[in-house]
C-alpha positions in Angstrom: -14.9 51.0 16.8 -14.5 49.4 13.2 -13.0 45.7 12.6 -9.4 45.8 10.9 -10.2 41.9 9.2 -11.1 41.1 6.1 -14.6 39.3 5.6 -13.7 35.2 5.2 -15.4 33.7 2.0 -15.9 30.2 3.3 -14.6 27.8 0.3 -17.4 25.0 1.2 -21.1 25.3 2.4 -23.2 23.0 4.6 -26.1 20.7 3.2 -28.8 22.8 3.6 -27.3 26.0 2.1 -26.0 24.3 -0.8 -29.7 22.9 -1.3 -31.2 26.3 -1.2 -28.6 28.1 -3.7 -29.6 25.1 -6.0 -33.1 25.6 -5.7 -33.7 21.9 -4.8 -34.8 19.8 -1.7 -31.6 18.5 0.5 -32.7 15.0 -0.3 -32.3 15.3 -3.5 -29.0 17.1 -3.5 -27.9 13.6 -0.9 -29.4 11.8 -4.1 -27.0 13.3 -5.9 -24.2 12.7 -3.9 -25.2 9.2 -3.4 -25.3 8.7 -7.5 -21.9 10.5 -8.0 -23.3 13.6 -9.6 -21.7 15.8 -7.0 -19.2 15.7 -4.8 -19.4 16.2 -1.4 -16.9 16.2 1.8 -18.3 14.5 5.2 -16.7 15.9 8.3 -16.1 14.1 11.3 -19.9 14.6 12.6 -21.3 12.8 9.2 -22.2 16.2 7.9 -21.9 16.6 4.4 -19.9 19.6 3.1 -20.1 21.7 -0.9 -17.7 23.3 -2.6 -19.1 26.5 -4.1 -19.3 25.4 -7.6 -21.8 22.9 -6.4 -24.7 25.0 -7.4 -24.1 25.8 -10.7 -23.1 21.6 -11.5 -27.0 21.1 -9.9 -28.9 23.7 -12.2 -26.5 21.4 -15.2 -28.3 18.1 -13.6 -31.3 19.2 -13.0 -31.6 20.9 -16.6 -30.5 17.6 -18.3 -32.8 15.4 -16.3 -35.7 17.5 -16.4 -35.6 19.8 -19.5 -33.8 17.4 -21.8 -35.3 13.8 -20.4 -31.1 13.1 -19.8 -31.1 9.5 -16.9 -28.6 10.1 -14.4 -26.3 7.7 -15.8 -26.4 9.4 -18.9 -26.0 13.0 -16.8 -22.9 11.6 -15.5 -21.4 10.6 -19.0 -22.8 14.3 -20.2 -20.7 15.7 -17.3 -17.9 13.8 -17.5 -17.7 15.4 -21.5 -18.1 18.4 -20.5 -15.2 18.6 -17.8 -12.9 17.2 -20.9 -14.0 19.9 -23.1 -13.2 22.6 -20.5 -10.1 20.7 -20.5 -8.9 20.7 -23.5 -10.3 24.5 -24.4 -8.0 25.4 -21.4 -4.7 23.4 -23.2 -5.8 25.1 -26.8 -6.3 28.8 -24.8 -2.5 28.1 -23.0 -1.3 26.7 -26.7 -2.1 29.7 -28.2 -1.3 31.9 -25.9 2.3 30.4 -25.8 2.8 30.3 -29.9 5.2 32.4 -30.9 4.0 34.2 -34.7 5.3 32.3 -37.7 5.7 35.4 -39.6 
């Protein structure tokens, strides 16, 4: 007999799974959280829940911090840039997409 459904892609990941797609320690990945460098969701339990774009913003950290000698505080200022220049290539992309030709 074969299943009718759909595999679920689960939009969040627990602590530990989230650490290993990282490739870091789950202590360091609550450092993180506890600094503001990633956002995570805490259930009623206490356990702390990823979204799945957590992995990738770790490798940024842990590249800045340990390839480029970035501090956390200045990781979080580096992040916070980079998010506004996403931003604002998204509004130019719409912009431009939306111009109608002069000519």
């Amino acid at each position: 007999m074969t299943s009718h459904h759909l595999p679920v892609r689960v939009a969040r990941a627990d602590l530990a799974a989230t650490a290993v797609a990282a490739g870091i320690h789950p202590d360091t990945l609550r450092k993180f959280v506890e600094l503001g460098l990633v956002t995570a969701h805490v259930d009623t339990s206490g356990r702390l829940w990823f979204a799945r774009t957590v992995p990738a913003r770790v490798h940024t950290i842990v590249r800045l911090h340990s390839d480029l000698a970035v501090n956390y505080a200045g990781i979080a200022l580096v992040l916070d840039l980079l998010a506004r220049i996403e931003q604002l290539e998204q509004h130019r992309t719409i912009r431009l997409e939306g111009d109608t030709p002069w000519t």
